[in-house]
C-alpha positions as CSV (number, residue, x, y, z in Angstrom):
1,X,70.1,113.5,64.8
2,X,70.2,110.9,67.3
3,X,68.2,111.5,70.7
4,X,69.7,111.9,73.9
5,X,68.8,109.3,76.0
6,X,70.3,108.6,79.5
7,X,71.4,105.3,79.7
8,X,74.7,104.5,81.8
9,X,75.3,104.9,85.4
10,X,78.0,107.4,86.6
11,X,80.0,106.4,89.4
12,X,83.4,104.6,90.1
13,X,83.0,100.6,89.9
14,X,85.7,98.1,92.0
15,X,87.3,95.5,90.6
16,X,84.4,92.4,91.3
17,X,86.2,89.4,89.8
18,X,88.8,90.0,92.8
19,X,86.0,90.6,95.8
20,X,84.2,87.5,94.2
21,X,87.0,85.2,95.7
22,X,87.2,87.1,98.7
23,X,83.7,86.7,99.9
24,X,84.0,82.9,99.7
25,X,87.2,82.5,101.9
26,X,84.9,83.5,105.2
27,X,85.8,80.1,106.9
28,X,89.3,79.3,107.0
29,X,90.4,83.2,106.3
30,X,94.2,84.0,106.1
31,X,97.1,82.5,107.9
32,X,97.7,84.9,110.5
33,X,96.7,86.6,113.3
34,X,93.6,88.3,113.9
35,X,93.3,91.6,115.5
36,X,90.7,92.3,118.4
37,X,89.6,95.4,117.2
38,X,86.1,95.4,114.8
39,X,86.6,96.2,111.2
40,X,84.5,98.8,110.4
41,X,84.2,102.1,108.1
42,X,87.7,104.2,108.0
43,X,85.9,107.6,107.9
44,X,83.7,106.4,110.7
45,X,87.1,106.6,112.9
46,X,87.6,109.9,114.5
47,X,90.9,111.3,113.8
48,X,93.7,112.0,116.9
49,X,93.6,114.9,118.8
50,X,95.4,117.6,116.7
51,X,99.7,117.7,116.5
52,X,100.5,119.9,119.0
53,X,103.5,121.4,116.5
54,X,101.5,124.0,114.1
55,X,102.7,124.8,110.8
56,X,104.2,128.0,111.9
57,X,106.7,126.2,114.0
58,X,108.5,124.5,111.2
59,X,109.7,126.8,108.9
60,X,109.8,125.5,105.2
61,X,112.8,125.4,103.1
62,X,113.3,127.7,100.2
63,X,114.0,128.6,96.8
64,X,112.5,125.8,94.2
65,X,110.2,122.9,93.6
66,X,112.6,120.7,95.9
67,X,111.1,122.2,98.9
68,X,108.0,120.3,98.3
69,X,108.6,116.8,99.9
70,X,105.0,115.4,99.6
71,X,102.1,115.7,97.3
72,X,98.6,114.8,98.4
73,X,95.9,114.2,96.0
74,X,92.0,113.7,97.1
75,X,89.3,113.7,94.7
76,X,85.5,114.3,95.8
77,X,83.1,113.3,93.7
78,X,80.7,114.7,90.7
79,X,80.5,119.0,90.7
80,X,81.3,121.3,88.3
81,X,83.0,124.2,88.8
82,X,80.1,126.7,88.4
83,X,78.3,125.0,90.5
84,X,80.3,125.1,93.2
85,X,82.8,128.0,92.8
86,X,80.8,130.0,90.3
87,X,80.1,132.4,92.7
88,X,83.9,133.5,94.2
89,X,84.6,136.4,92.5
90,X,81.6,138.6,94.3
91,X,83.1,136.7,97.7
92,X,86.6,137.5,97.2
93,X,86.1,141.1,96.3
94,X,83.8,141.3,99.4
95,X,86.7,140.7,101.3
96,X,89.8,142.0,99.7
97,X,90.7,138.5,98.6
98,X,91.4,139.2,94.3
99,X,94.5,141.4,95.1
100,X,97.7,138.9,95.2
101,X,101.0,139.6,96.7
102,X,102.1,140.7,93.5
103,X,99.2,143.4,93.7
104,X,97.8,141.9,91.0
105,X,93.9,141.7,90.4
106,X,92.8,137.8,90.4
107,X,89.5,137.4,88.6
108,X,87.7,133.5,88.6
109,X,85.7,133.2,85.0
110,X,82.4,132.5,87.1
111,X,78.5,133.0,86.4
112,X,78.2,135.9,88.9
113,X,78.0,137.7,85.6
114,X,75.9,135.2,83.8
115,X,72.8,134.6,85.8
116,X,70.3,135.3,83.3
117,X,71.7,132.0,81.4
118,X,69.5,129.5,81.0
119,X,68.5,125.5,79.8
120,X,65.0,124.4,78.5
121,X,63.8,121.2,79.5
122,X,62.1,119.4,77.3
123,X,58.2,120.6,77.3
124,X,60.4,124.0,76.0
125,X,60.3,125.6,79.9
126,X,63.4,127.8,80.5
127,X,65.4,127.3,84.0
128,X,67.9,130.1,84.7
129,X,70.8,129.8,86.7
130,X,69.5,130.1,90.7
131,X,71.1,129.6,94.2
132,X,70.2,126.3,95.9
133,X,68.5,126.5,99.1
134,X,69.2,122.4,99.9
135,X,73.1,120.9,100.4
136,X,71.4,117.7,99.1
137,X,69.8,117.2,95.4
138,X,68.6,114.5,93.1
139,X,71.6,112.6,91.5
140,X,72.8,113.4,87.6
141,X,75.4,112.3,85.3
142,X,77.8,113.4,83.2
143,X,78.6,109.9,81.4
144,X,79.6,109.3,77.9
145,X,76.7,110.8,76.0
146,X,75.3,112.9,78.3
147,X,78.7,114.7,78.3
148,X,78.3,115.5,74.5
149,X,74.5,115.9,74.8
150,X,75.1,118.9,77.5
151,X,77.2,120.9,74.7
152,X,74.7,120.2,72.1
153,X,71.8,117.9,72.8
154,X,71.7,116.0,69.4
155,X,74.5,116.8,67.1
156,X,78.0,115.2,67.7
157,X,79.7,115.8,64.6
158,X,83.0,117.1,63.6
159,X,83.9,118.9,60.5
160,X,84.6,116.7,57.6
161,X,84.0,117.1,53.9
162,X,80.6,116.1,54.0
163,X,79.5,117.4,58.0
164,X,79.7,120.7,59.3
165,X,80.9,120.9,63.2
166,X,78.5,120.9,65.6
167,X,77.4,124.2,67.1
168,X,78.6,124.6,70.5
169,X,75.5,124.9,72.5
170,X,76.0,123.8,76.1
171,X,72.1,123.8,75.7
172,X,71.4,120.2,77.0
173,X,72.4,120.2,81.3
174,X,68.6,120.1,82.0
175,X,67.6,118.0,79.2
176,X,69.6,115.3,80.4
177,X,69.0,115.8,83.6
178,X,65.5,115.6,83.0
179,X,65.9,112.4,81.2
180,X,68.2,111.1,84.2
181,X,65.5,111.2,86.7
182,X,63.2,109.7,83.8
183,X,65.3,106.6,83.3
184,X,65.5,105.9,87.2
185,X,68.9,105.3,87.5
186,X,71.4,106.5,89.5
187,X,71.4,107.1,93.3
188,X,68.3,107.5,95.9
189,X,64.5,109.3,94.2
190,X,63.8,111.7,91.9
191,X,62.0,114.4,93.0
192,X,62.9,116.5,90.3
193,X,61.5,115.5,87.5
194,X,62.1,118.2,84.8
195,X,65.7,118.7,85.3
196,X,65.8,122.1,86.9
197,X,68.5,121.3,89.3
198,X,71.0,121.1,87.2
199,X,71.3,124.7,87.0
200,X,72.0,125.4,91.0
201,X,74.9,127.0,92.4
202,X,76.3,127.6,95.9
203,X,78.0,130.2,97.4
204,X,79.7,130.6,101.1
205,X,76.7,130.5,102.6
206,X,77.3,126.9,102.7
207,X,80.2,125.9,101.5
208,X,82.0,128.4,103.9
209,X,85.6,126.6,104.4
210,X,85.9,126.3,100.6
211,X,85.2,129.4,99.5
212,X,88.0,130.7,102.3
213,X,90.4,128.4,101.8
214,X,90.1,128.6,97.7
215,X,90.2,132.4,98.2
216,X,93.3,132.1,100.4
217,X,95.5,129.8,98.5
218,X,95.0,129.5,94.9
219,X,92.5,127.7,92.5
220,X,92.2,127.2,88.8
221,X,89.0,128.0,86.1
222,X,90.9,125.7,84.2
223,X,90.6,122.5,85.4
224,X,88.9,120.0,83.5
225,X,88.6,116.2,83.9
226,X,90.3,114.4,81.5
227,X,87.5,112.2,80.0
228,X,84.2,113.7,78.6
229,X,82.3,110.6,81.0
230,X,81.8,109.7,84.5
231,X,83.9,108.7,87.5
232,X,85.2,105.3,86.6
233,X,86.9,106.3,83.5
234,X,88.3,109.4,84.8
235,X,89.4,107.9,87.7
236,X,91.6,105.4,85.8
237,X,92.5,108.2,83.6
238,X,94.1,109.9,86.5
239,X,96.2,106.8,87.9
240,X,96.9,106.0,84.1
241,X,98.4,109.8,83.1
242,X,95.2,110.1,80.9
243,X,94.5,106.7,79.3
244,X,91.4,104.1,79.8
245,X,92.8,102.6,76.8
246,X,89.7,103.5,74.2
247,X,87.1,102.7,77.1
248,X,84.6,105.5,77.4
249,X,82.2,103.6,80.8
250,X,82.2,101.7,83.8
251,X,84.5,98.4,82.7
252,X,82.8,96.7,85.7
253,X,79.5,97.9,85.9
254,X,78.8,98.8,82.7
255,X,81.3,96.4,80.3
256,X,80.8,93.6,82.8
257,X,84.5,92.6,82.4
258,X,85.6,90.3,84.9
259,X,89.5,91.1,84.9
260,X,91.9,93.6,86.2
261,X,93.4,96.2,83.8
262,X,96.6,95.8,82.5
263,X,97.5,99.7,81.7
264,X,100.3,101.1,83.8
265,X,100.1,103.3,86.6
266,X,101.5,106.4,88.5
267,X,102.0,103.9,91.0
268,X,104.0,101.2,89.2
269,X,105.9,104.0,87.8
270,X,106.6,105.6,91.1
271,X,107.8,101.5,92.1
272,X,109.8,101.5,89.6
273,X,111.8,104.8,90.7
274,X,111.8,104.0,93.6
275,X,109.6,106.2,95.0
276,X,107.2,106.1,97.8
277,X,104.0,106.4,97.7
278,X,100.7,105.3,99.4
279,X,96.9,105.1,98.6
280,X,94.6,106.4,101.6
281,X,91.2,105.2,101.6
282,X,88.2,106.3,103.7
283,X,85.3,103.8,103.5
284,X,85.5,99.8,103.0
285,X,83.0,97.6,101.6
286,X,81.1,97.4,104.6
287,X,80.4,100.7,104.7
288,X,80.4,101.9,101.2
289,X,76.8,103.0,100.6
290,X,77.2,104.4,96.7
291,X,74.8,101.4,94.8
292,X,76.0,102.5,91.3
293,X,79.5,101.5,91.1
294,X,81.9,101.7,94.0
295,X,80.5,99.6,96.5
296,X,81.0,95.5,95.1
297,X,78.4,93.3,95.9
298,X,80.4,91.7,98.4
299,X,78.9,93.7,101.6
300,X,80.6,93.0,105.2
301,X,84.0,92.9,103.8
302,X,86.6,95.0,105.5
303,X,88.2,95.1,102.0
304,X,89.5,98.8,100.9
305,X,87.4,100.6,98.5
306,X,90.0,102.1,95.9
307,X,90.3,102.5,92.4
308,X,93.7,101.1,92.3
309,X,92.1,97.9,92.6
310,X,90.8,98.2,88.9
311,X,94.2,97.2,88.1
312,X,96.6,94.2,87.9
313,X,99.6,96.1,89.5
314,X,97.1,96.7,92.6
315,X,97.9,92.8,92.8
316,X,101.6,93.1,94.7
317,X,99.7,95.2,97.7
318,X,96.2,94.3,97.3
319,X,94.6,90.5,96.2
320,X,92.7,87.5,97.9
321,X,95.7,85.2,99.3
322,X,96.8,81.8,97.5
323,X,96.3,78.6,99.6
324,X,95.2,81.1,102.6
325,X,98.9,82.3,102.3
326,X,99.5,86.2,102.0
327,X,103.0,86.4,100.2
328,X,105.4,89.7,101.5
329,X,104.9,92.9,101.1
330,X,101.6,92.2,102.1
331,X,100.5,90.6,105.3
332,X,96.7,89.1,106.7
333,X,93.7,91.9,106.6
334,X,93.0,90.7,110.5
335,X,96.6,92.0,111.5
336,X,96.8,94.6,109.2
337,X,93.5,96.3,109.8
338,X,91.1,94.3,111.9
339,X,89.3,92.1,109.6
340,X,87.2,89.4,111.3
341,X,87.2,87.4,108.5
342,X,91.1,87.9,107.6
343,X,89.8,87.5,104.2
344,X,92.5,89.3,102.2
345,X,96.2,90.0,101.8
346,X,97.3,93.5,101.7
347,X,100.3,95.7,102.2
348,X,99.9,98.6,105.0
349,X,102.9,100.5,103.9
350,X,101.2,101.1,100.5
351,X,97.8,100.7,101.0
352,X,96.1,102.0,104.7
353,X,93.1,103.3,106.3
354,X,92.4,107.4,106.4
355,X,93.1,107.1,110.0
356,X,96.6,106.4,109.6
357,X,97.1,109.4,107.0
358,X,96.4,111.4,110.3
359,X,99.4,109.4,112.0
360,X,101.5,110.0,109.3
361,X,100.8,113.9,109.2
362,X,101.3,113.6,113.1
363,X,104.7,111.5,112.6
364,X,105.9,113.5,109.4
365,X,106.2,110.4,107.8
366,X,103.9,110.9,104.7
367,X,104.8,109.3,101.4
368,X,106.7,111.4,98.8
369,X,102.8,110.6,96.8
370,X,100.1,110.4,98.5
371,X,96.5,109.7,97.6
372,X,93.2,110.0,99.2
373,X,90.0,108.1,98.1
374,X,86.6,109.7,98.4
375,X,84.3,108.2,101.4
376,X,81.8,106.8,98.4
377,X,78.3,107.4,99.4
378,X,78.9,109.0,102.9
379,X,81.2,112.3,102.1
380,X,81.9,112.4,98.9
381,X,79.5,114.9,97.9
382,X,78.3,113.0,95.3
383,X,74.2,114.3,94.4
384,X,71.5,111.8,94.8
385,X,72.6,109.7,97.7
386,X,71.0,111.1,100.1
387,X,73.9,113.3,101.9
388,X,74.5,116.5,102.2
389,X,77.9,118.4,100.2
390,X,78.2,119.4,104.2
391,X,79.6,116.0,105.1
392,X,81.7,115.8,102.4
393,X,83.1,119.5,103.3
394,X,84.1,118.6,106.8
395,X,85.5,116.2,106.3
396,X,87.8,117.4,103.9
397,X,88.4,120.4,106.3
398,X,89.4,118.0,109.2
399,X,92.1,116.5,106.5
400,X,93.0,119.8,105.1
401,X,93.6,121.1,109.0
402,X,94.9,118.3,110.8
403,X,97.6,118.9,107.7
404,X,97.9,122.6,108.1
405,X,98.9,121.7,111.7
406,X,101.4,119.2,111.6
407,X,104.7,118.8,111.3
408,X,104.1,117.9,107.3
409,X,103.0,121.2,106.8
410,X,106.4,123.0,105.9
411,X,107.0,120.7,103.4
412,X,103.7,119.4,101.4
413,X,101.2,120.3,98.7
414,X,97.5,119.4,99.1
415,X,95.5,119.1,95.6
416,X,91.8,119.1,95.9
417,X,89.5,118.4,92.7
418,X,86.5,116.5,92.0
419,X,86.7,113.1,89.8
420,X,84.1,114.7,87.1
421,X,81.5,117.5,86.7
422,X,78.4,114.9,87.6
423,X,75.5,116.9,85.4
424,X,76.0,120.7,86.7
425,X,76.0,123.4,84.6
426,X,79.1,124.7,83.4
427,X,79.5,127.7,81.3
428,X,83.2,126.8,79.5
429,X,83.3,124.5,77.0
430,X,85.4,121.6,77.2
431,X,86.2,121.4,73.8
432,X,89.4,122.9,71.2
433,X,88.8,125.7,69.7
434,X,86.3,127.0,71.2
435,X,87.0,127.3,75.6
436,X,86.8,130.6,75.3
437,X,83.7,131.0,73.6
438,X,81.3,131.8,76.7
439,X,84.2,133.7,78.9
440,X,84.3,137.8,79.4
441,X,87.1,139.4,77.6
442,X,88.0,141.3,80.7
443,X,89.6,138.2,81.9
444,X,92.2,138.6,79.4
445,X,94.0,136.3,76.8
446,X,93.3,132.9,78.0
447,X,95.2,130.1,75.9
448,X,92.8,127.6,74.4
449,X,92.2,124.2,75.6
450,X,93.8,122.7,72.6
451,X,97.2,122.4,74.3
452,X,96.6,119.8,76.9
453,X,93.3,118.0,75.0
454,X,95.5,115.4,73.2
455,X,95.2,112.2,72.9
456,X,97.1,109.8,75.3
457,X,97.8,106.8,73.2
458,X,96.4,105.6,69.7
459,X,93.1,104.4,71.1
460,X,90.5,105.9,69.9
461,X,86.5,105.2,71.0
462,X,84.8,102.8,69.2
463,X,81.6,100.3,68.6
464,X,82.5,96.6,69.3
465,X,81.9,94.5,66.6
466,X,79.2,92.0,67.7
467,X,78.4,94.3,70.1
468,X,79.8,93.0,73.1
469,X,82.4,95.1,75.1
470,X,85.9,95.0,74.5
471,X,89.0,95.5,76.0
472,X,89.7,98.5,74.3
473,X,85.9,99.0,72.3
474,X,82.6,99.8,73.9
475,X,81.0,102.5,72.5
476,X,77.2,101.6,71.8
477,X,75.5,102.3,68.2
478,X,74.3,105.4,69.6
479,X,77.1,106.8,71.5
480,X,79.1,109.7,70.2
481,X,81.9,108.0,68.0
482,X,80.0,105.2,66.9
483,X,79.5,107.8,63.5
484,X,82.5,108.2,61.4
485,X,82.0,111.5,61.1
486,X,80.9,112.5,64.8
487,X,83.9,114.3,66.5
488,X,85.3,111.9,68.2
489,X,85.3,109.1,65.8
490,X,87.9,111.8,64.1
491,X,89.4,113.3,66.6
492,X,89.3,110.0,69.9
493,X,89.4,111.4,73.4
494,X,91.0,115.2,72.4
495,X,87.4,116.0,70.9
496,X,86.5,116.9,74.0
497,X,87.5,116.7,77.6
498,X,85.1,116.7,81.0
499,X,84.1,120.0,82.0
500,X,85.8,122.2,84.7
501,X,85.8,121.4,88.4
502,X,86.0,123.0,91.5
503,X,89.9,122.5,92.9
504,X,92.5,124.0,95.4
505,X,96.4,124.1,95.6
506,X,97.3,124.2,99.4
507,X,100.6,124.9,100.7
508,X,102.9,126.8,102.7
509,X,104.4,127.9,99.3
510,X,100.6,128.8,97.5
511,X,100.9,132.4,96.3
512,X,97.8,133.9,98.0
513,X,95.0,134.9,96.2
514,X,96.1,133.4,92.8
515,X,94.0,132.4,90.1
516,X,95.1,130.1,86.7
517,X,93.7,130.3,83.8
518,X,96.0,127.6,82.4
519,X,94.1,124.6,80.9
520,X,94.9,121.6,82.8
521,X,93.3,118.2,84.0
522,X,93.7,115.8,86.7
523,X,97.6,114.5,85.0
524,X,98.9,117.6,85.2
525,X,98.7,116.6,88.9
526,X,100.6,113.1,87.5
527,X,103.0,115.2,86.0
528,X,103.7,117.3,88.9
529,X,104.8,114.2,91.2
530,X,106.5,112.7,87.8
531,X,108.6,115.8,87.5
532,X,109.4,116.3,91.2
533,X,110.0,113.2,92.1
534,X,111.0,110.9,89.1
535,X,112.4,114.3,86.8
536,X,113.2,111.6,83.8
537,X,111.5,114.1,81.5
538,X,109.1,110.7,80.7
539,X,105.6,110.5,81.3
540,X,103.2,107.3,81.2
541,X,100.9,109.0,78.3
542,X,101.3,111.6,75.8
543,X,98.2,113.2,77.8
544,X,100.0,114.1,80.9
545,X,102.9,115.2,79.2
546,X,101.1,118.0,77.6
547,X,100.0,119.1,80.8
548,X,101.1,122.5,82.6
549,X,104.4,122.1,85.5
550,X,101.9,124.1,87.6
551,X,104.9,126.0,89.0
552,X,102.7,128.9,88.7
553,X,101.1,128.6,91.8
554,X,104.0,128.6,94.0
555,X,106.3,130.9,95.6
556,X,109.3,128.9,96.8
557,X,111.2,132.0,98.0
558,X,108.9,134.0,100.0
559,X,106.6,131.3,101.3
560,X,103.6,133.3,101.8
561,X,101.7,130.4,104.4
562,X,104.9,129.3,106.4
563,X,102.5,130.5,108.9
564,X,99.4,128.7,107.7
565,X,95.8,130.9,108.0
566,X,93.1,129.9,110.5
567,X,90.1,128.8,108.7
568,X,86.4,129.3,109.7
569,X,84.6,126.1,110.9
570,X,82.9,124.1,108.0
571,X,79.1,124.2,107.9
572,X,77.2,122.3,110.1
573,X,74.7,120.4,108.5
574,X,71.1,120.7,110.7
575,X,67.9,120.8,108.1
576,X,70.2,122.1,105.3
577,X,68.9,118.9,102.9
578,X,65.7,119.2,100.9
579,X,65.8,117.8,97.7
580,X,62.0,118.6,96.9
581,X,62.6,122.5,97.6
582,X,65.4,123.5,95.8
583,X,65.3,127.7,96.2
């Protein structure tokens, strides 16, 4: 069997080929005018004072999916479900939070019964599941390999005629986190070195507004991230309706391509319908402090830090100018948001700063699709950099509120998920067939993951021949796939899908209390705004249109948070990070 052997980095990369040109322009900059204000981070901007119109004030409209006017969609970065959520069930009994409107008893598939479970590293020493005593740890991954290594740590094989299928094992979270802090890579020190922390968990005791909020308004045990790897590829995965096109890494970072992507996006799709829609981003280039991916190496730039970039329809809203010329929509980076330099053309009405998401709530003039980039390196709550998952929740609670208190309120869905699992135990297996393996049968009959783990297109992983990546090829000889008879050399990206991740669905029309055990991954959020806003009955992949209509968690008649709840103040931070002392 093949060693597991850490060797990718696991974080989102931009599109450098485009931030190349941009850093060169510095002298004559765009035609245009420049604004005084300094460029600097977006999440570094405070947001205004709150609406003075709360949510209680505008009653929504009733009676179906229509009421819904605007969906929001933020992804954090790198936690698994059990890591963070693992723990709700004792929380939400504790306070009379499992009983639904419906009277119904809502039970999470957690670890609160599974704490004697444990991972060995690899001098045979056993770590059980414990609670961490830190809100900052060393960094992991979840990347190609590593993702197949944590359900078994060597074997990768499907069942053929001549190979058995591999036991599912989900024996390998510490061994690979182990060999993570071995290799070097990632972000920030190791101080870990035998891969213990990859069997934390938290509870409210820090992460106090999620567990209330996710206890409140509904949450799934069955959300997984749609590609068995890290954040780049799930990330496009998500904009794409479930494709990367047979790419299994970072096509930046770790491909070294130097062009855009051509696959199509929500985005152009929502264009196309025309359908409005805007991308939210919280950190620039300047401020973006994640070394492994997100941040180019173009530092100083007031330039947007977005996924969307990765691709060649980002280029109507989002480019370097030609002949210092920005051509409509988009208009000069000085007068559209304070660059010095006016180094780069963009398009406000598409592409904007977090701060004006909080005018927009304020004004009720959100898009119909809305999406919210992390704040990479700062809040994002990704391990290893250095911050604490505290940052990261407070500033999604002053989004969450500032929403929750607006005029938008009455008529908007917030969806909150993490891009991937990041190295975290998780106790559910991400792969067909066998889901359910490692969940109670108290829970009930939960359907199998088989129904949404489908393949988006024809492209399957593979090894490029000559060995340099491809568009569409860059598997390495030791990846899972480069065997014929590994699974997903048979069976492409439906072998197995990222593991679960902590989420919420937040709305004036969440039934309270509620907990799915549908399988679904980040395009069933694509398919959502497709079918609410576009309702074609066409989807960009066959991925996302396998996924769930998620009308489950809504009640469009009652409207059980016309009024919406008054959360508790996130956690402060104060001497809550400790890498070295984990319990």
């Amino acid at each position: 069997m093949r060693p597991l052997v850490p060797r990718t980095l696991c974080c989102v990369g931009l599109f450098l080929t485009l931030l190349l040109p941009l850093a060169l322009i510095g002298c004559g900059g765009v035609g245009g005018s420049t604004a005084s204000n300094t460029a600097g981070s977006p999440q570094n901007q405070n947001p205004p004072a709150p609406p003075t119109t709360t949510g209680s004030g505008n009653t929504p409209p009733t009676g179906s999916v229509q009421s819904i006017q605007h969906v929001i969609f933020m992804l954090q970065e790198n936690r698994s479900f059990d890591t963070y959520f693992g723990m709700l069930n004792p929380y939400r009994h504790a306070n009379g939070w499992n009983i639904g409107d419906d009277g119904k008893d809502y039970e999470v598939d957690g670890i609160d019964d599974k704490l004697g479970i444990s991972n060995v590293d690899d001098a045979g020493t056993a770590f059980s599941l414990f609670k961490f005593t830190t809100t900052c740890v060393d960094d992991m991954t979840s990347a190609w390999l590593e993702s197949y290594g944590d359900v078994n740590r060597y074997d990768f094989s499907a069942l053929t005629p001549t190979t058995s299928a591999r036991p599912i094992l989900m024996d390998g979270f510490v061994h690979t986190a182990e060999g993570y802090a071995a290799s070097g890579s990632g972000d920030g020190s190791f101080t870990d070195l035998v891969g213990q922390r990859a069997m934390g968990y938290y509870d409210q005791g820090f992460l106090n507004y999620y567990y209330y909020m996710a206890s409140q308004f509904a949450v799934s045990d069955r959300w997984f991230s749609p590609v068995s790897s890290k954040s780049t590829p799930n990330r496009i995965a998500t904009m794409t309706g479930g494709t990367t096109q047979g790419l299994t890494k970072d096509p930046f970072v770790d491909d070294k391509f130097t062009s855009q992507l051509t696959i199509p996006t929500i985005f152009g799709e929502l264009d196309k319908a025309g359908v409005s829609w805007k991308i939210y981003y919280s950190i620039n280039e300047s401020g973006c402090l994640d070394k492994d991916g997100e941040c180019s190496s173009g530092k100083g730039s007031a330039f947007p830090v977005t996924t969307f970039a990765n691709f060649t329809e980002s280029y109507k809203y989002l480019h370097a100018p030609q002949s210092g010329v920005c051509a409509p929509p988009t208009i000069p980076s000085g007068q559209a948001v304070g660059d010095p330099s006016n180094s780069f053309c963009i398009d406000p009405a598409h592409i904007a700063p977090l701060s004006q998401y909080f005018l927009d709530v304020q004004h009720g003039t959100l898009p119909s699709y809305a999406f919210i980039e992390a704040g990479y390196g700062v809040n994002d709550e990704h391990p290893g950099s250095g911050q604490s998952i505290l940052a990261g929740q407070a500033e999604v609670a002053s989004i969450i509120n500032y929403l929750m208190n607006s005029p938008s309120w009455a008529s908007s869905v917030f969806f909150l998920s993490y891009d991937e699992p990041g190295g975290p135990y998780d106790h559910v297996p991400p792969v067909p067939g066998h889901s359910n393996d490692n969940t109670d049968a108290s829970l009930g009959s939960i359907p199998d993951i088989s129904s949404i783990a489908v393949n988006a297109d024809t492209y399957f992983p593979c090894v490029p021949s000559g060995g340099t990546p491809t568009l569409h090829c860059d598997l390495s000889a030791t990846d899972p796939g480069a065997v014929p008879t590994d699974a997903p050399a048979q069976n492409g990206f439906a072998a197995q899908l990222g593991f679960r991740l902590p989420n919420m669905i937040i709305s004036p029309f969440t039934r309270r209390h509620y907990v799915s055990h549908t399988p679904m991954d980040h395009t069933a959020i694509i398919r959502f705004v497709e079918d609410r806003f576009i309702g074609d009955g066409k989807y960009l992949t066959q991925r996302d249109a396998k996924q769930p209509n998620l009308l489950e968690f809504f009640d469009f008649n009652n409207v059980p948070w016309a009024t919406a709840p008054t959360p508790p103040q996130a956690q402060g931070i104060g001497s809550s990070c400790h890498p070295a002392t984990m319990q």
